[in-house]
C-alpha positions as CSV (number, residue, x, y, z in Angstrom):
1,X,-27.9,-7.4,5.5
2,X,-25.8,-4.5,3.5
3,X,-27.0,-2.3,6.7
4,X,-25.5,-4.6,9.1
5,X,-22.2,-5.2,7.1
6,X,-21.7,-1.3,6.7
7,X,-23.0,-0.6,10.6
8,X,-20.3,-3.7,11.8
9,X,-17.7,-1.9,10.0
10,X,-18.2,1.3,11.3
11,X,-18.6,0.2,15.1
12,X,-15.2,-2.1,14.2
13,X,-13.8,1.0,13.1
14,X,-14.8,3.0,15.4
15,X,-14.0,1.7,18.7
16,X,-9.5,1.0,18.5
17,X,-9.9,5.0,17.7
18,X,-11.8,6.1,20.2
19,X,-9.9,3.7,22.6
20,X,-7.0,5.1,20.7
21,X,-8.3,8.4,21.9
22,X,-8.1,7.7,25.3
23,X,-5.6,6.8,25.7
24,X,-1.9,8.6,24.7
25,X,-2.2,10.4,21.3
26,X,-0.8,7.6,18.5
27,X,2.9,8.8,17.4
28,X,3.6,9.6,13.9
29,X,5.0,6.1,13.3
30,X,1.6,4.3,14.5
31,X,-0.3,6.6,12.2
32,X,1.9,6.0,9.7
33,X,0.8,2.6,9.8
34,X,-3.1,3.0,10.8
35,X,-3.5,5.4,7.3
36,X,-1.3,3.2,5.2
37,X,-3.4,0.0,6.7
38,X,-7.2,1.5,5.9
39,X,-5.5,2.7,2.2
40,X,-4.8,-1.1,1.6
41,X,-8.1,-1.9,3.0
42,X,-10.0,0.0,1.0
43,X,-8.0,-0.7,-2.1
44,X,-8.6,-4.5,-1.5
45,X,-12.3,-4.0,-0.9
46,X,-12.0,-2.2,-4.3
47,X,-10.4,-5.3,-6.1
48,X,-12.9,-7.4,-4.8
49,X,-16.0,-5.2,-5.9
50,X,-14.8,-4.9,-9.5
51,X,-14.0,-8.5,-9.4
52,X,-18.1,-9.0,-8.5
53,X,-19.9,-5.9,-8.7
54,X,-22.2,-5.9,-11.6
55,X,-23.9,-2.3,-11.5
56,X,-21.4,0.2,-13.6
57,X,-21.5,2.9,-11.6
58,X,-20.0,0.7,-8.4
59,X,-17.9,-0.7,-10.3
60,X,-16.5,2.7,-11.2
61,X,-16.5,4.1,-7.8
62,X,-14.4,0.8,-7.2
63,X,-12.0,1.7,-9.9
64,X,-11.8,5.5,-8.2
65,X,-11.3,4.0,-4.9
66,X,-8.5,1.4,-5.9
67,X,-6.9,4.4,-7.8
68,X,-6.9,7.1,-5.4
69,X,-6.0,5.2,-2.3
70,X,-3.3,3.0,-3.9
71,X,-2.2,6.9,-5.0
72,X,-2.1,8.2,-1.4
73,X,-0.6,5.0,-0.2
74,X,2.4,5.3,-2.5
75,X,2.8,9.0,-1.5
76,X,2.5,7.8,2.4
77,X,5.7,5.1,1.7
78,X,7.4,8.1,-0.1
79,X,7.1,10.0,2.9
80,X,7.7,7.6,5.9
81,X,11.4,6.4,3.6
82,X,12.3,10.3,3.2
83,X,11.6,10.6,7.0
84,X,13.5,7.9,7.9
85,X,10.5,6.2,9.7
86,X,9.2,2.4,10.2
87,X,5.2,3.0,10.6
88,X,4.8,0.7,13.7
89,X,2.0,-1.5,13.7
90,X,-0.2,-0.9,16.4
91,X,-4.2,-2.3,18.5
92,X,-5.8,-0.1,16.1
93,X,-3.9,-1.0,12.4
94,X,-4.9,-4.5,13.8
95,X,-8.5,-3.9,14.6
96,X,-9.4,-2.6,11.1
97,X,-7.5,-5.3,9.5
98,X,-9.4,-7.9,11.6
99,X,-12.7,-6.1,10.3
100,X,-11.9,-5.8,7.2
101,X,-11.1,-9.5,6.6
102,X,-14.8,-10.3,8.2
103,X,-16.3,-7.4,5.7
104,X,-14.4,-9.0,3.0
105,X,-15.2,-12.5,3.3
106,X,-19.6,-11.7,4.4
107,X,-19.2,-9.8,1.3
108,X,-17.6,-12.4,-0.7
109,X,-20.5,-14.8,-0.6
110,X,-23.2,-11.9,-2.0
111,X,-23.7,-11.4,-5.7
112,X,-25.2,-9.0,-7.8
113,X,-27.6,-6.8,-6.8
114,X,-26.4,-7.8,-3.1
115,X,-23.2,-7.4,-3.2
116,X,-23.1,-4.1,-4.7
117,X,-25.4,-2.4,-2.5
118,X,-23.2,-4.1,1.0
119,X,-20.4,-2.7,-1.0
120,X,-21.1,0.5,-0.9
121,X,-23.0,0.7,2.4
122,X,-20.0,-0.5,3.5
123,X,-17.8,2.3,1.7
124,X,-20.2,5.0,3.5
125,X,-19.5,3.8,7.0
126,X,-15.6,3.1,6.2
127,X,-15.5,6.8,4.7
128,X,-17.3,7.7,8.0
129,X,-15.4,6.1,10.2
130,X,-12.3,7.2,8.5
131,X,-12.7,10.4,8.1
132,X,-13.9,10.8,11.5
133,X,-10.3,9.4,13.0
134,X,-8.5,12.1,10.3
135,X,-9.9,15.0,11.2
136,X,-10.8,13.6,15.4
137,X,-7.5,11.9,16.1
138,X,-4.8,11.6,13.7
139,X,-4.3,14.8,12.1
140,X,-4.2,16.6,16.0
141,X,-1.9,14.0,16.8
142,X,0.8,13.8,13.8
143,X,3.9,15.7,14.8
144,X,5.6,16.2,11.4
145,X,4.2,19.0,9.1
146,X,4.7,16.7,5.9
147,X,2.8,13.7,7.2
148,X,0.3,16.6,8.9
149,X,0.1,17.9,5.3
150,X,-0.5,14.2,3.7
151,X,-3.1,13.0,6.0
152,X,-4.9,17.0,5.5
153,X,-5.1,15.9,1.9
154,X,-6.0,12.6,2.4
155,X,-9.0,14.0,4.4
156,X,-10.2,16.4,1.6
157,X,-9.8,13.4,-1.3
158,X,-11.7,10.8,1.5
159,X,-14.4,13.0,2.4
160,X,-15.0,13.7,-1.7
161,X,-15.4,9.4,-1.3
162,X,-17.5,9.6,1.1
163,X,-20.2,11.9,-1.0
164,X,-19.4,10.2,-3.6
165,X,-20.2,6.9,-1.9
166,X,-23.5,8.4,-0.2
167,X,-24.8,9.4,-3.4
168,X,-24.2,5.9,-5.0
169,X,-26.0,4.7,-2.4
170,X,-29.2,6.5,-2.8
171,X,-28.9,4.9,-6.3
172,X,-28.0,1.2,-5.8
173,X,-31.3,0.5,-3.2
């Protein structure tokens, strides 16, 4: 099941970008919003794995994720008010919060064992698919230097996750 959960996620995840893609390049205000929304995802899917995760290293990756994305998220708001911009919600911010809800809820009815390994499949293939839309789409696209600059960091911290979360995987078979 965790194989299917963290598979799901990343085709969810996957196609709004690459639709995205083909279509015009996303403006600064729609990735704005489609950073800030898989932030809040992830730091949700955090706050439900420490709320049910029972191995200790999952539940500290879900303290690191909760941390770190809440982190960037704070620094994205600080950004968008300086700027002046309204992130616009957009097919894609709406996709991954649609597929995040479903990842939340399947995961939601595992426990122990279970849930932490779907939990952290599931972190791979949301790293994965995340990281992919950074460095593919949204980082090309952005216009301003400083939100440029954000998601470029973002990228480097996410892509540490991602390791971090294939290791951990390796681990929680």
């Amino acid at each position: 099941m965790m194989k299917i959960i963290g598979f799901a996620a990343a085709v969810a995840l996957a196609a709004p970008v690459a639709a995205q893609a083909q279509a015009a390049a996303p403006t600064d205000p729609q990735i704005a919003h489609i950073a800030y929304t898989a932030g809040a995802i992830d730091v949700e899917a955090g706050k439900q794995a420490l709320a049910k995760a029972q191995n200790p290293a999952v539940r500290a990756f879900a303290e690191t994720m909760v941390r770190d994305h809440q982190a960037v998220n704070e620094q994205a708001l600080a950004l968008v008010k300086k700027l002046g911009v309204t992130p616009e919600d957009n097919a894609t911010s709406q996709a991954l919060s649609a597929e995040a809800a479903k990842q939340l809820k399947a995961q939601a009815a595992l426990s122990g064992a279970a849930f932490d390994k779907a939990y952290v499949a599931n972190e791979v293939a949301f790293h994965k698919t995340v990281n992919s839309a950074l460095s593919g789409l949204l980082i090309p696209s952005a216009r301003n230097a400083e939100l440029k600059g954000l998601l470029e960091a973002g990228l480097k911290l996410f892509s540490e996750h991602q390791g971090h979360a294939e290791h951990l995987a390796m681990e929680v078979r």
